[in-house]
N, C-alpha and C positions, 0 to 999 in steps of 0.2 A: 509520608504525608505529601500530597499536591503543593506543588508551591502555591504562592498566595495570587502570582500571576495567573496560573491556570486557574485557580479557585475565582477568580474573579472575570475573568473569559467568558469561563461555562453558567456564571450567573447574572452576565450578562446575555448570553444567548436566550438562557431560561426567561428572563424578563421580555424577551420580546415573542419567548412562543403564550407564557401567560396573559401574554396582553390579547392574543387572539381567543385561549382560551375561555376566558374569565370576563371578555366584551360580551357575550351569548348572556350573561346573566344581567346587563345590562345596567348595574345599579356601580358599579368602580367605577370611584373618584381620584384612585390612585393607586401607578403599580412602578414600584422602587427594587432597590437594592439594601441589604441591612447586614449588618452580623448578627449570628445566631450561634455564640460560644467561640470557636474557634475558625465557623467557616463560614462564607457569604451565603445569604439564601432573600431569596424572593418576597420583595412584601406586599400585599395587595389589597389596597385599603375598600371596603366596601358602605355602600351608601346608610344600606339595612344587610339584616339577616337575611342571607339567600330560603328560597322556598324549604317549607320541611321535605325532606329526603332527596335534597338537590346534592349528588357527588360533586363533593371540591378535592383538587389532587393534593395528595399532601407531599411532591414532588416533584420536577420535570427535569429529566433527563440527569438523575441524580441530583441533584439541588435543591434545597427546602426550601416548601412553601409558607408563609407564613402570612396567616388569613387577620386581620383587625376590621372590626365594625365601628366605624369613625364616625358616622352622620354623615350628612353634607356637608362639604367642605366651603366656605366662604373665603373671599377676598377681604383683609380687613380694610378699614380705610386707612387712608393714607396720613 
């Protein structure tokens, strides 16, 4: 099993290639880091549902993606 250094490395890289890929749909409001069971995977909060029959990867560079439809994200007040 990866250590949890390299598992967390390569799901960082994956978070910065998601973030180019996942801009082109233009509705994320946010793209993080999470665990998903035992290993880090990618999370990429979206505004709305992407178009019907829009491909979303369900990994990058071996790393899970993990897709949520959040709304729009606000700043609460203070």
């Amino acid at each position: 099993m990866e250590s949890q250094t390299k598992q967390l490395q390569d799901a960082r890289a994956a978070k910065e290639k998601a973030k180019v890929i996942f801009r082109r749909l233009g509705q994320v409001c946010g793209v993080g880091i999470t665990r998903q069971g035992d290993v880090y995977a990618v999370k990429v909060n979206l505004e709305a549902k992407p178009a019907r029959g829009t491909q979303l990867p369900q990994e990058i560079d071996g790393v899970p993606i993990v897709i949520q439809v959040t709304g729009p994200l606000r700043k609460l007040p203070a």
